[in-house]
C-alpha positions in Angstrom: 61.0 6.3 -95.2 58.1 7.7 -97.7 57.7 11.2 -96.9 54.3 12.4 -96.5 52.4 14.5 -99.1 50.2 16.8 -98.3 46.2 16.1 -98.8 43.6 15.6 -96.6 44.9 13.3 -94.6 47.8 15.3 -93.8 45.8 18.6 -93.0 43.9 16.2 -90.5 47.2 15.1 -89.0 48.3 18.4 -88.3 44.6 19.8 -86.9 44.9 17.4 -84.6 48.8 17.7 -84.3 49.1 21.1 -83.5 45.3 22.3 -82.4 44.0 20.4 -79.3 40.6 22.5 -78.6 39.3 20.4 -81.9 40.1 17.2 -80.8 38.5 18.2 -77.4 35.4 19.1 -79.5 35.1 16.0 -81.1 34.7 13.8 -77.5 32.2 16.3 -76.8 30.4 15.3 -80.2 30.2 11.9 -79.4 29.2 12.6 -75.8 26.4 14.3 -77.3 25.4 11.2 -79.6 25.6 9.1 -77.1 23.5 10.8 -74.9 20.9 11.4 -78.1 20.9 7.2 -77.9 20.5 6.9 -74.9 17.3 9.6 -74.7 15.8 7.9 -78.2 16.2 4.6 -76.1 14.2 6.1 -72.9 12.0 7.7 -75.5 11.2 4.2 -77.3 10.6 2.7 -74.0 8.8 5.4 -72.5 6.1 5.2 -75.8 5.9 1.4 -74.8 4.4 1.9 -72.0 2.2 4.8 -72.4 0.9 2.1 -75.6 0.7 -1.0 -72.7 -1.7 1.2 -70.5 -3.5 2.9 -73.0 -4.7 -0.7 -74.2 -5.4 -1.5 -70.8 -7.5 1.4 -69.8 -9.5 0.5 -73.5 -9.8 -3.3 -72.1 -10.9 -2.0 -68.7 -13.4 0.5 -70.1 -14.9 -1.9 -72.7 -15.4 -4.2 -69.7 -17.5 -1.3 -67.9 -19.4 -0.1 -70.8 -20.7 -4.2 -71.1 -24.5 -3.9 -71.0 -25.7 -5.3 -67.2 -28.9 -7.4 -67.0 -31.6 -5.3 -65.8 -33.0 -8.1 -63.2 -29.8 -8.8 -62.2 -28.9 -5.2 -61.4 -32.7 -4.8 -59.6 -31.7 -7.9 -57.7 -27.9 -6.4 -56.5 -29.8 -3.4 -55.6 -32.7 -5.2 -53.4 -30.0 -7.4 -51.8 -27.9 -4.1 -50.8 -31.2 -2.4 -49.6 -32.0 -5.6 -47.4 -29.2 -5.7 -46.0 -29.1 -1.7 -44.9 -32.4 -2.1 -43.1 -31.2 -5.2 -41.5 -28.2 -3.7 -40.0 -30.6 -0.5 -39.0 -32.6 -2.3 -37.4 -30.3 -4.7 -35.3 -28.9 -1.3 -34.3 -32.2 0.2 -33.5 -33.2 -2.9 -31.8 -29.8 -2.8 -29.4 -30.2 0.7 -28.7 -34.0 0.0 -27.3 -32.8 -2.4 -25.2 -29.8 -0.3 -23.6 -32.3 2.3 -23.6 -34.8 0.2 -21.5 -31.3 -1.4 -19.4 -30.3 2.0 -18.5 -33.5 3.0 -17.4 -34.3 -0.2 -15.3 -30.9 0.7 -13.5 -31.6 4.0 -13.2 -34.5 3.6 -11.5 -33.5 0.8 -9.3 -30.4 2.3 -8.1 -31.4 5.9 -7.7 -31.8 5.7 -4.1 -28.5 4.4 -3.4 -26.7 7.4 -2.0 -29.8 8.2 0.2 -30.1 4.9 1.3 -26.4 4.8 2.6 -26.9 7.7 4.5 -30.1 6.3 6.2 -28.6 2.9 6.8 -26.8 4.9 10.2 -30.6 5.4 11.3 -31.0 1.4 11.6 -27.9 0.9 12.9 -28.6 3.3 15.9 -32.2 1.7 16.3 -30.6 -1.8 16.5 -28.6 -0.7 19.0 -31.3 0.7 21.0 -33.1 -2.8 21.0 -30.1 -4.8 21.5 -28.5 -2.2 25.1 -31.9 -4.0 27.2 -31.2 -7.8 27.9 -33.9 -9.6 28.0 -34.2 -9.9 31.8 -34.3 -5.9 32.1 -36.8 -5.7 29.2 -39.1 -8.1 31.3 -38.6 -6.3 34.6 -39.0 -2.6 33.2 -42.1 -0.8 33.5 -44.6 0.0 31.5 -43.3 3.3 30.0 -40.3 1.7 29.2 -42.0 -1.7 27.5 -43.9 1.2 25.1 -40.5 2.9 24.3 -38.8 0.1 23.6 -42.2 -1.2 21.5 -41.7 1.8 19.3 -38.1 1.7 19.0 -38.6 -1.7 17.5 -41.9 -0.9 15.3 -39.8 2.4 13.9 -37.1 -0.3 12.5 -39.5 -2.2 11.5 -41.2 0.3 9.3 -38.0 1.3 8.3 -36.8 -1.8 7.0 -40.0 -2.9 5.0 -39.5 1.2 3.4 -36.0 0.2 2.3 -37.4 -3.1 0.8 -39.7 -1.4 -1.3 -37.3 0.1 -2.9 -35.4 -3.2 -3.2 -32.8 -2.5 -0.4 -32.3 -5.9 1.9 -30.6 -6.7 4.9 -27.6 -9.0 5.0 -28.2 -11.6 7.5 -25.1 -13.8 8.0 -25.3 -15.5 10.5 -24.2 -19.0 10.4 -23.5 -18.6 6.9 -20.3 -19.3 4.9 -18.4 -16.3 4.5 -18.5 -14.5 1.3 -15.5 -12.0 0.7 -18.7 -10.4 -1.6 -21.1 -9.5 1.0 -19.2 -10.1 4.6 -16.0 -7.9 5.8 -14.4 -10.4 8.1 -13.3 -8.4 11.2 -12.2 -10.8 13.4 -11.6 -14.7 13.8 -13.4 -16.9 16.9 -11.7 -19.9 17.7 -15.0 -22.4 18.3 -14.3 -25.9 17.8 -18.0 -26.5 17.2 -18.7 -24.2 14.6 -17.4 -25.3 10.6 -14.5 -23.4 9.9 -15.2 -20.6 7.8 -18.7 -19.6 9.0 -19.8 -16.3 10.3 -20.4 -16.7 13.9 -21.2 -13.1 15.1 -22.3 -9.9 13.4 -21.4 -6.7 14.6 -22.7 -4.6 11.7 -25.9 -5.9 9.4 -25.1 -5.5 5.9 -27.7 -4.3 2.9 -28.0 -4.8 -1.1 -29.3 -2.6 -3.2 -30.8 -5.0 -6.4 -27.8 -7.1 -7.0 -25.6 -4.8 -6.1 -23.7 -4.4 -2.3 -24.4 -1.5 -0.7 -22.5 -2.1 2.2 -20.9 -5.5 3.7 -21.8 -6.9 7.0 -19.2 -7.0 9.6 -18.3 -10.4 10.7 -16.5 -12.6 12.9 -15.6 -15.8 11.2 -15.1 -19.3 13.0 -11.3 -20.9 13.0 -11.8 -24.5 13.9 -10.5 -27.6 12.1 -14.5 -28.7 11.5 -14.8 -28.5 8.0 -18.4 -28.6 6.0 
């Protein structure tokens, strides 16, 4: 066996032999290159980039810095305008006519709520006229005809003041009943009469523009007659 001499390679040998905290020092050292490689790699690709959008924002800004056409700006700019005072004046023009619409309602349905509460009045004056038969009304006296005369000219006036104001009486009678305008309160079995039709009214019914303000109470004929 050749015995070793001592020289460099043998002082080495026995660093390394006999003191551990070196050798323990030198992973750290190429830890550390390795992680200087790694951070002139990010470093190299980080400067990449920072070149790729610096030449873009340069492309981008040259683009914006081209000279326009004058005409053709003036002509962008007219076209926008128009188009503004279009749109304001579609919107001006729809909020006339909801302006106008509101009004229009506002005015023809105003008297609704009073006009409910007077419709009792003509109810009660109805039944005034219609407690008489027709035999008692001929055999009553005088003072009884005038009463009776004024009873009916006092609905009478008071119908034609509800029209005025565009409030109509529902007549039914005979007419096809209409879940709308009719509240069916009974059914009369009359084989003559078309099934479906009102055949008696106990309550009138009045509209208010096209609008219900109260349905007249019906009876409706059941029969196997159809229309």
């Amino acid at each position: 066996m050749t015995a070793l001499t001592k020289g460099p390679y043998m002082s080495v040998i026995g660093k390394n032999a006999h003191n551990r905290p070196e050798f323990d020092d030198d992973e750290a050292l190429l830890d550390d290159i390795e992680a200087l490689e790694a951070a002139e790699v990010a470093e190299a690709e980080a400067l990449e980039m920072a070149e790729a959008l610096e030449e873009a924002q340069v492309k981008q800004q040259e683009s914006e810095e081209e000279p326009l056409d004058p005409v053709a700006a003036l002509e962008i700019e007219v076209a926008d305008l128009k188009d503004k005072l279009l749109r304001t004046m579609a919107d001006m023009e729809n909020l006339r006519r909801r302006a106008e619409r509101e009004k229009a309602e506002a005015t023809l349905y105003a008297a609704t709520n009073f006009a409910r509460d007077v419709l009792p009045v003509g109810d009660n004056l109805a039944r005034a006229l219609e407690s008489m038969s027709e035999e008692a009304r001929l055999n009553a006296d005088e003072s009884v005809k005038n009463l009776l005369e004024g009873v009916a000219l006092t609905q009478r006036e008071l119908l034609n003041t509800l029209q005025k104001h565009n409030i109509k009486i529902i007549e039914p009678m005979g007419e096809k009943f209409d879940p709308n305008l009719h509240q069916a309160m009974y059914e009369v079995p009359d084989p003559e009469a078309i099934n479906g039709t009102v055949v008696s009214v106990m309550q009138a019914g009045y509209s208010i523009g096209d609008r219900v303000l109260r349905p007249a109470m019906v009876g409706v004929a059941k029969s196997d007659k159809k229309a």
